[in-house]
MDAnalysis code that builds the backbone (N, CA, C; Angstrom):
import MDAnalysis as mda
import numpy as np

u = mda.Universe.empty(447, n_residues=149, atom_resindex=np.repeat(np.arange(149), 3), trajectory=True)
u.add_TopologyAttr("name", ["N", "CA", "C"] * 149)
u.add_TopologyAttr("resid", np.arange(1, 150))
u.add_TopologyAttr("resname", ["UNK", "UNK", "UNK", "UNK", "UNK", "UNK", "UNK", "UNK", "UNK", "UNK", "UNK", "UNK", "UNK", "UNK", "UNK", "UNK", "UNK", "UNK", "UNK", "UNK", "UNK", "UNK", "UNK", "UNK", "UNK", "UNK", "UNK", "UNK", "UNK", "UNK", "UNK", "UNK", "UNK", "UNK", "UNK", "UNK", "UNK", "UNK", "UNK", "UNK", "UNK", "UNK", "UNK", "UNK", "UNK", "UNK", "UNK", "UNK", "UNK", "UNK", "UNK", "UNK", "UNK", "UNK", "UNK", "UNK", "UNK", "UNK", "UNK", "UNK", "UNK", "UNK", "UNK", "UNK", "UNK", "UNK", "UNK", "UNK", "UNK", "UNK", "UNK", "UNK", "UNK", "UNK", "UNK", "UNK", "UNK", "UNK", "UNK", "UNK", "UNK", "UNK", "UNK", "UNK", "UNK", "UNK", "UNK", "UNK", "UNK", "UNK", "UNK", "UNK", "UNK", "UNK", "UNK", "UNK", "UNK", "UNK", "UNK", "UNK", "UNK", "UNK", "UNK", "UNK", "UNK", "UNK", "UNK", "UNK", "UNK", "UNK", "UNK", "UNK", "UNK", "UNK", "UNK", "UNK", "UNK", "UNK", "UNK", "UNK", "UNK", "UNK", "UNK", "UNK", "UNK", "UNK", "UNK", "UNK", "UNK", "UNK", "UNK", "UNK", "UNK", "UNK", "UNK", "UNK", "UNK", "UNK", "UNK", "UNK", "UNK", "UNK", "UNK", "UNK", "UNK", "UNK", "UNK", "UNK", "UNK"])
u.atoms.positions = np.array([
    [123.117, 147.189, 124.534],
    [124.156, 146.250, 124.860],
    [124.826, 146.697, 126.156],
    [125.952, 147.129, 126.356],
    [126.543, 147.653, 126.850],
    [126.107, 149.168, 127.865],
    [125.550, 149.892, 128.779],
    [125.730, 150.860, 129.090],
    [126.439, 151.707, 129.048],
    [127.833, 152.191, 128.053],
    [128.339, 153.043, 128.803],
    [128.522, 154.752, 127.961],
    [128.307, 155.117, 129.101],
    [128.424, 156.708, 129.123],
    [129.590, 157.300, 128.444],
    [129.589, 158.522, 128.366],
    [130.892, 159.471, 128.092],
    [131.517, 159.773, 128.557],
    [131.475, 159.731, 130.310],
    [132.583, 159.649, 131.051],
    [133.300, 158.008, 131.198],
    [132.713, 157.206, 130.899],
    [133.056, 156.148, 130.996],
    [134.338, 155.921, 129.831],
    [134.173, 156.497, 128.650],
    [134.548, 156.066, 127.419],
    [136.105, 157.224, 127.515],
    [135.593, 158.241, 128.323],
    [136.933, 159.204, 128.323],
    [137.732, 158.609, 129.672],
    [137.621, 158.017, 130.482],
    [138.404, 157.183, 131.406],
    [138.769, 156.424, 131.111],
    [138.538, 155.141, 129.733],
    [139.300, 154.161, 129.158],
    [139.661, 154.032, 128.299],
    [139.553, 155.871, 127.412],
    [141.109, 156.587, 126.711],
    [141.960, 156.950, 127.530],
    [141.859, 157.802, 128.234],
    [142.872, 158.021, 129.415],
    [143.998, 157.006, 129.880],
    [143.678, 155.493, 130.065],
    [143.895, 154.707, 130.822],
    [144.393, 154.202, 129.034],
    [143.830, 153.898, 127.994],
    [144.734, 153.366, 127.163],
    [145.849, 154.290, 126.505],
    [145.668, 155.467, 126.671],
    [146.964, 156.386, 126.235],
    [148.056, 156.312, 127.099],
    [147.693, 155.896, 128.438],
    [148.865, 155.781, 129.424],
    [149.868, 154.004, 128.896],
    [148.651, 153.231, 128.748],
    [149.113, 151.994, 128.660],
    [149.745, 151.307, 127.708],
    [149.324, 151.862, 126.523],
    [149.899, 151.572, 125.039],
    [151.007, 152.827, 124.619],
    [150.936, 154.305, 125.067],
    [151.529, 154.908, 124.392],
    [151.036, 155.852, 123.463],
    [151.172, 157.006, 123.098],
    [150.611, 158.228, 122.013],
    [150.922, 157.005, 121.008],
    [152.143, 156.625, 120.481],
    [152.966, 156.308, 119.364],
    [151.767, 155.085, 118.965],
    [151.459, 153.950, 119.817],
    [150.931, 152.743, 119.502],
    [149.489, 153.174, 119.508],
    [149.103, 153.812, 120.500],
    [147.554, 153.987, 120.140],
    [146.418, 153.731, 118.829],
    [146.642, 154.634, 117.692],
    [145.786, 154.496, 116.777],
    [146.288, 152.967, 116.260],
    [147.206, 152.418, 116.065],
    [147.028, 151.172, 115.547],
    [146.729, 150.192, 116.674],
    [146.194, 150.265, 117.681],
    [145.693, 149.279, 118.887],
    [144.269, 149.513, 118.437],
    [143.735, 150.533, 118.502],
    [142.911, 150.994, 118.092],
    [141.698, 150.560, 117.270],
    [142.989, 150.384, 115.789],
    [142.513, 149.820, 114.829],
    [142.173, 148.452, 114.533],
    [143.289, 147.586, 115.450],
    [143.351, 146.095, 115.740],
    [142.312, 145.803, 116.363],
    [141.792, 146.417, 117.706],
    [140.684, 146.580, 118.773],
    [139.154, 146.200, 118.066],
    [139.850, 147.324, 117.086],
    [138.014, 147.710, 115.733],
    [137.825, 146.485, 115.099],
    [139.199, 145.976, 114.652],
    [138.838, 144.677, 113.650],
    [138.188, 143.467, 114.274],
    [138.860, 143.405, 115.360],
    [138.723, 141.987, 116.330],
    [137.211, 142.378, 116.731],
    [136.760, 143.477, 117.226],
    [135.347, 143.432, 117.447],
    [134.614, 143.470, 116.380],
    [135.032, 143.533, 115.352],
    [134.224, 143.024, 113.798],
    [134.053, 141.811, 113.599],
    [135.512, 141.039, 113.612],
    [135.283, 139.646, 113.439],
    [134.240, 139.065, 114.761],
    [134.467, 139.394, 115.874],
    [133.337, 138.914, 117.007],
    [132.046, 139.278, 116.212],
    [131.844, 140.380, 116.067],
    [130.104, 140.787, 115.883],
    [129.810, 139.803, 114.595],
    [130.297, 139.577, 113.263],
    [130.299, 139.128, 112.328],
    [129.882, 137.619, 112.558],
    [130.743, 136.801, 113.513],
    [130.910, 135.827, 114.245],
    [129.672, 135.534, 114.405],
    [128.848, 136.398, 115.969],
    [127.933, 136.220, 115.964],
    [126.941, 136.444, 115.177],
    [126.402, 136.805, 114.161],
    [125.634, 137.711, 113.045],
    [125.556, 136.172, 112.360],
    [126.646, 135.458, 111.945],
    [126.736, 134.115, 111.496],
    [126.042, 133.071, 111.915],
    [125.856, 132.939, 113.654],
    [125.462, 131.831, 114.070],
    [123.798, 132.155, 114.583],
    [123.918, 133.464, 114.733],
    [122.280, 134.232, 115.005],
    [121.794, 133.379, 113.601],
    [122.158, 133.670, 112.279],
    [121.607, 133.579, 111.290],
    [121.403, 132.039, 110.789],
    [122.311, 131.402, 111.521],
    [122.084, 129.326, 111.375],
    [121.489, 128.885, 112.090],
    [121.102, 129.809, 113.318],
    [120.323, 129.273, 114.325],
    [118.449, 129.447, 113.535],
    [118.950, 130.688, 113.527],
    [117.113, 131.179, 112.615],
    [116.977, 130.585, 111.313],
    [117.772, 129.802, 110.727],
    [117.867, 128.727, 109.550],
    [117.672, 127.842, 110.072],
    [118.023, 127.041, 110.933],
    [117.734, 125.863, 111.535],
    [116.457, 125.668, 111.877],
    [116.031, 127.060, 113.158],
    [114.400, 126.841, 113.321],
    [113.632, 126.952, 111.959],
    [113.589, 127.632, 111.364],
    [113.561, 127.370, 110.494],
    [113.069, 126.365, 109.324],
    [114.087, 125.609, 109.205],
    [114.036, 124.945, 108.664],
    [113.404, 123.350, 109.185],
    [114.009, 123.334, 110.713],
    [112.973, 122.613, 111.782],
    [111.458, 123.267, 111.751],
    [110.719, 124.196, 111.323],
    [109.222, 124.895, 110.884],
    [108.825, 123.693, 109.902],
    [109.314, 124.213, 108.768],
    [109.185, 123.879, 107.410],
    [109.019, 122.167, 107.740],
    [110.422, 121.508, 108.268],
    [109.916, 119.681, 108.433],
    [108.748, 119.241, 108.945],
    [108.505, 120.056, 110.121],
    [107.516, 119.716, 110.973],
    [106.241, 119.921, 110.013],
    [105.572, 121.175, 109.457],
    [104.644, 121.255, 108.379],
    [104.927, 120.137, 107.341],
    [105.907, 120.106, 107.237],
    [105.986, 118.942, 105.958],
    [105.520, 117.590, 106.466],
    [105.936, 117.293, 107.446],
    [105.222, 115.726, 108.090],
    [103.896, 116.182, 108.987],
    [103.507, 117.359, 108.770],
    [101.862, 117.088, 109.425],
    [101.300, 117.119, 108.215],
    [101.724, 117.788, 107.170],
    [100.792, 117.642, 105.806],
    [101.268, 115.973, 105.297],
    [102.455, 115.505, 105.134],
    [102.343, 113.983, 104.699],
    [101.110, 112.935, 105.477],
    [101.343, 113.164, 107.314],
    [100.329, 112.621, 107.625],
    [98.921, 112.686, 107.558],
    [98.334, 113.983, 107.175],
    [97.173, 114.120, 106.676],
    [96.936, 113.421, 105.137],
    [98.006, 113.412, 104.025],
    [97.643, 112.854, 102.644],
    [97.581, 111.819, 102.875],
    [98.481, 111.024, 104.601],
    [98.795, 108.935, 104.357],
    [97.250, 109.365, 104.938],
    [96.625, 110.083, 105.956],
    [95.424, 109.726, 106.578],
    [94.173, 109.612, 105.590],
    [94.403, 110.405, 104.293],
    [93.045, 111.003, 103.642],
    [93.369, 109.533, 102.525],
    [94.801, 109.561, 102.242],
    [94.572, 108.117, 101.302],
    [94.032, 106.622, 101.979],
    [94.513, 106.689, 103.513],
    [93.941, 105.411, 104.222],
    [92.172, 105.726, 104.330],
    [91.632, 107.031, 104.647],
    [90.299, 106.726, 104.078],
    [89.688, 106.328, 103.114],
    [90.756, 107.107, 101.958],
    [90.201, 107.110, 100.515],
    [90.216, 105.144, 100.146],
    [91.150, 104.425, 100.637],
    [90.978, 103.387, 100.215],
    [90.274, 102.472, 101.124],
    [90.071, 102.640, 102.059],
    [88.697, 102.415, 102.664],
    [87.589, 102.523, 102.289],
    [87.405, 103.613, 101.860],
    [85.699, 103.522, 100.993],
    [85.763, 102.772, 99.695],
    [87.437, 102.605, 99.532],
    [86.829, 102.120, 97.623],
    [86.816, 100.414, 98.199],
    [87.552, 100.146, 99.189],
    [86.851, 98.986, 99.979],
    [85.331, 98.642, 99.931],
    [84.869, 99.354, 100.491],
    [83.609, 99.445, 100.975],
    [82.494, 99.480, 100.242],
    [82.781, 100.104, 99.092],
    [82.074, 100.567, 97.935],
    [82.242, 99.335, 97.417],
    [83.774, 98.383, 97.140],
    [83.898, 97.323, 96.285],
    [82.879, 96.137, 96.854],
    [82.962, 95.916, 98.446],
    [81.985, 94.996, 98.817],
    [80.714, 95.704, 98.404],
    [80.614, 96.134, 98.858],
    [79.030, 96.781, 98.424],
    [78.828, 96.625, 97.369],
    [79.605, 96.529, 96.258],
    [78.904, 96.080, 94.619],
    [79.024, 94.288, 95.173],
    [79.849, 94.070, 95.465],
    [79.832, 92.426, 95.249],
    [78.722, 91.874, 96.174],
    [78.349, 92.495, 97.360],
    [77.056, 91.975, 98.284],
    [75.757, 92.631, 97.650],
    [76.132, 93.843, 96.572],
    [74.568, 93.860, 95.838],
    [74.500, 92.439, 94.643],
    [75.703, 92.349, 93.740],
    [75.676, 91.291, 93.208],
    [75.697, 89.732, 93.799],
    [75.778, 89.463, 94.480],
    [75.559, 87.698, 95.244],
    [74.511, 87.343, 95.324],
    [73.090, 88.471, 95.644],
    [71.911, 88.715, 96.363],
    [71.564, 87.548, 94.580],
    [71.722, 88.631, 93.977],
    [71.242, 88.384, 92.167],
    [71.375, 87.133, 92.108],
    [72.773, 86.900, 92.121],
    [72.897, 85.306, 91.952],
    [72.569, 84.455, 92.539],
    [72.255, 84.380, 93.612],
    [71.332, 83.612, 94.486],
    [69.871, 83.611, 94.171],
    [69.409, 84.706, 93.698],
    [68.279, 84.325, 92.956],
    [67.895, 83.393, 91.863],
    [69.435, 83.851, 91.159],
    [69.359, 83.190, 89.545],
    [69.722, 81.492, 89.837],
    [70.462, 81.368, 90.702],
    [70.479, 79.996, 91.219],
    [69.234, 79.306, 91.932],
    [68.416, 80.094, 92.033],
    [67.434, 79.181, 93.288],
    [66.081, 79.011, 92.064],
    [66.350, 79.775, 91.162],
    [65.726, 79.603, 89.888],
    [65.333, 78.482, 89.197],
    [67.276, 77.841, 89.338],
    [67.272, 77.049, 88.667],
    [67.378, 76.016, 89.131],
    [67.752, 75.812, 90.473],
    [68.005, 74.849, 91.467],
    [67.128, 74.970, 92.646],
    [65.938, 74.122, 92.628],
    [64.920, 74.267, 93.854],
    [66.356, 74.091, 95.183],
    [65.945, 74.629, 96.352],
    [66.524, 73.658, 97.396],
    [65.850, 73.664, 98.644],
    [66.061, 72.611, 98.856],
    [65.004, 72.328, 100.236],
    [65.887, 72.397, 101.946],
    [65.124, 73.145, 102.812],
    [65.402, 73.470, 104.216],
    [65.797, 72.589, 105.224],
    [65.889, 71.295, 104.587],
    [65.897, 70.082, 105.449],
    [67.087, 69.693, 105.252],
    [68.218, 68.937, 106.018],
    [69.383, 68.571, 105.957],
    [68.882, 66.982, 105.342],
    [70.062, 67.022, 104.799],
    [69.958, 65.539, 103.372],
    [69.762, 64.286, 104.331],
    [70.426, 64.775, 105.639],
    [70.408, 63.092, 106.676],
    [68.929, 62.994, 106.985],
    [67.832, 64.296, 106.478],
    [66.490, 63.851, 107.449],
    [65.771, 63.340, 106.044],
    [66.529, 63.885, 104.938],
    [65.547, 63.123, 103.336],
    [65.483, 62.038, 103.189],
    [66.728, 61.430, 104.106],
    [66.984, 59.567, 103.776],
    [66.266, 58.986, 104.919],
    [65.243, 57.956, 105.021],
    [64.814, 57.522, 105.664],
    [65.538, 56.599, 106.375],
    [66.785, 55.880, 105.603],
    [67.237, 54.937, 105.774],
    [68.286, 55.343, 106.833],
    [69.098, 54.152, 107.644],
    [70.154, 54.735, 108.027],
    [70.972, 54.004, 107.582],
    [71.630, 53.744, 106.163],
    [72.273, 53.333, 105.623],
    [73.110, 54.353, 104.804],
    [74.417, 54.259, 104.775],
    [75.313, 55.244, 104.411],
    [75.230, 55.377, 103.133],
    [75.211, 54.167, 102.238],
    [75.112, 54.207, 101.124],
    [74.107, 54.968, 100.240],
    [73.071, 54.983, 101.016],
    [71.227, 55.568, 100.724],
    [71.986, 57.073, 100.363],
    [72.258, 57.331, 101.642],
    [72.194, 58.963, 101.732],
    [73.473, 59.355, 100.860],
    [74.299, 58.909, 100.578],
    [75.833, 59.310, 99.353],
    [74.891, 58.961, 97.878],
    [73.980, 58.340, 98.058],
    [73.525, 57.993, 96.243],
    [72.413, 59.406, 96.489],
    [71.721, 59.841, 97.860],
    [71.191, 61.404, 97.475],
    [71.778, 62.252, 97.293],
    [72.955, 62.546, 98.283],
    [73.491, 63.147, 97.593],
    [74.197, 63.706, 96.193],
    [74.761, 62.305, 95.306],
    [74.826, 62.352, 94.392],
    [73.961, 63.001, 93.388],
    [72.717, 62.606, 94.009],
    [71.847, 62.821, 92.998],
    [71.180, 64.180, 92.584],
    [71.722, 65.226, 93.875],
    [71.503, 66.782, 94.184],
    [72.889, 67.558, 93.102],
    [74.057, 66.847, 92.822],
    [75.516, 67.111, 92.722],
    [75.131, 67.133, 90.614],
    [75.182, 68.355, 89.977],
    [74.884, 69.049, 88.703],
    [75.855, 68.031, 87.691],
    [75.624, 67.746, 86.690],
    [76.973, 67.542, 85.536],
    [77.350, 68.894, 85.241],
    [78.766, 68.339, 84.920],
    [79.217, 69.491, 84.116],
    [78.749, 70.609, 83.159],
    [77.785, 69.965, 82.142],
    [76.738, 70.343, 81.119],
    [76.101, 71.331, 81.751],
    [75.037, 70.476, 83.080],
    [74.115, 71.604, 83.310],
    [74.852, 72.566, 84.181],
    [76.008, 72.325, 85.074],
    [76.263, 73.886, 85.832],
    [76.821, 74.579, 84.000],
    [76.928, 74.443, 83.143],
    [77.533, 75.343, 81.731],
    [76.328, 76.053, 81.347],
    [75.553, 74.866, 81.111],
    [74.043, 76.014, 80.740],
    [72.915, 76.275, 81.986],
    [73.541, 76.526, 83.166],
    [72.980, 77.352, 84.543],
    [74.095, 78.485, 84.073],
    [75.020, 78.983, 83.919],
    [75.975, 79.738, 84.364],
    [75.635, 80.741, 82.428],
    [75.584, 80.103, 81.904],
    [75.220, 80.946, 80.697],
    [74.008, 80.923, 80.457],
    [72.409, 80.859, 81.509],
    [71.277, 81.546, 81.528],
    [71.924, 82.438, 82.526],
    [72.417, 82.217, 83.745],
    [72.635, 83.672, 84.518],
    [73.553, 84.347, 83.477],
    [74.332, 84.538, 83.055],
    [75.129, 85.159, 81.864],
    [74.145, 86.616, 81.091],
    [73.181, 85.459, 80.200],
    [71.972, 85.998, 79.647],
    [71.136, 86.817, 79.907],
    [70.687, 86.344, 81.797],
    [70.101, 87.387, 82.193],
    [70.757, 88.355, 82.790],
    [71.782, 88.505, 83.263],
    [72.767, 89.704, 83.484],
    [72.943, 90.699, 82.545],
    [73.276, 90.248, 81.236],
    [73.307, 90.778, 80.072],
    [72.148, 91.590, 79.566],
])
């Protein structure tokens, strides 16, 4: 801290025995001792809130690089169960498109080139006539059922 020597320290007894007095001395002394206690103490206090603070500024900072790694590993994690979920539903469509084409021929040609006619009416009564009852999409949907099963 401080440098000072033993001649230093016997020149500013000297100089306080002249200034205070034999009589006042030891209790200046003693006042001198306390007040540089409460200083050192003082500081010892704020040394010690400061190294709490960093501290404790450590600890937040780890705490939000580990939160952002769990939001990062859960935004993968639900990404794959994404991914995985299409992936069952685009292995299953394939199926059903089979089980439908099974049961339902269909032809490559758009319905306007099946009608020879160009009469509106022609081509709404083919169409109709492609368009399931109720009945049969029930027993199409419970043979695919069946064969799933």
């Amino acid at each position: 801290m401080l440098d000072i020597g033993f001649a230093e320290l016997l020149v500013i007894s000297a100089v306080a025995l002249f200034v205070v007095g034999p009589e006042r001395l030891p209790s200046a002394i003693r006042s001198i001792s306390l007040w540089l206690g409460r200083v050192r103490r003082g500081f010892e206090e704020i040394k010690s809130d400061v190294s709490r603070e960093l501290h404790n500024e450590e600890v937040m900072r780890a705490l939000k690089e580990s939160r952002d790694e769990v939001q990062d590993l859960t935004d993968v994690s639900s990404a794959l169960s994404l991914t995985e979920k299409t992936e069952k539903n685009d292995a299953s469509r394939p199926g059903d498109a089979a089980d439908s084409n099974t049961t339902e021929p269909e032809s490559n040609t758009p319905l306007s080139s099946q009608t020879d006619a160009d009469d509106p009416t022609e081509e709404i009564a083919t169409v109709e006539s492609t368009v399931k009852s109720p009945a049969e999409v029930e027993s199409a949907l419970e043979k695919g059922l069946e064969k799933g099963a």
